[in-house]
N, C-alpha and C positions, 0 to 999 in steps of 0.2 A: 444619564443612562447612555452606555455607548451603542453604535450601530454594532447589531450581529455578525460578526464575520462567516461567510459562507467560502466553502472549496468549489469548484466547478463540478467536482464529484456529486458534490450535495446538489445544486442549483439542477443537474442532469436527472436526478432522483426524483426533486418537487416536482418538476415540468412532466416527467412522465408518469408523474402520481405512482413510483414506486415508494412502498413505506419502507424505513431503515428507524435505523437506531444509534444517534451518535452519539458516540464515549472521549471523553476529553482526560486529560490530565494534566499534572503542572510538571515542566520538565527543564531544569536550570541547566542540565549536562545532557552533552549526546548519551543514551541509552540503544539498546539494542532490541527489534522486534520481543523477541521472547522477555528480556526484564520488562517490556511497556504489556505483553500479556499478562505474566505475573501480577504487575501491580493492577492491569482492571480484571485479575480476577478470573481469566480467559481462559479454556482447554488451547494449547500450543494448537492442535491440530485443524481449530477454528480460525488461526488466523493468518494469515499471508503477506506478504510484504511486494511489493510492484519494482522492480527495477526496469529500469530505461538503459540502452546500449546505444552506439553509432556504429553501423557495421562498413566494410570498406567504402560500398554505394556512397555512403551518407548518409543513407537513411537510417531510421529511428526505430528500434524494436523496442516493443512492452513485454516484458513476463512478468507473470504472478504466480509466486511459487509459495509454499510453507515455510513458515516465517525460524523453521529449523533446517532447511533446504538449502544446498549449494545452488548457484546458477551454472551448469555445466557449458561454457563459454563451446565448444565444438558440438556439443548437441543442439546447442539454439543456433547458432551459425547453420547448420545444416538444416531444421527447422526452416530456415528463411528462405 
């Protein structure tokens, strides 16, 4: 039996005793937000996708938008 693999997502979850619900699938090809909702089954509007940027600084921005949602690259810039 192998060891469980954990995300840091999840490890942040246990530790502060938030309850979640993780959903897996098997995935051979990149797919896109909305086909990985479809297939667990998901309303589009429950689920969101996390992108990561580097802005001039350096620094690292997170957004989490609707996983049918553009990232508006001059709104989050200005956001920052």
């Amino acid at each position: 039996m192998g060891k469980e693999v954990k995300t840091n997502a999840v490890r942040i979850l246990e530790r502060n005793k938030i309850p979640y619900e993780l959903l897996t699938y098997e995935c051979d090809e990149f797919i896109d937000g909305i086909q990985i909702a479809d297939k667990l089954s998901l309303p589009h509007e429950k689920v969101y996708k996390t992108l990561v940027t580097v802005g001039n600084s350096k620094n690292y921005f997170v957004f989490v938008i609707p996983i049918e949602a553009e990232l508006d690259l001059k709104a989050a810039a200005k956001s920052c």
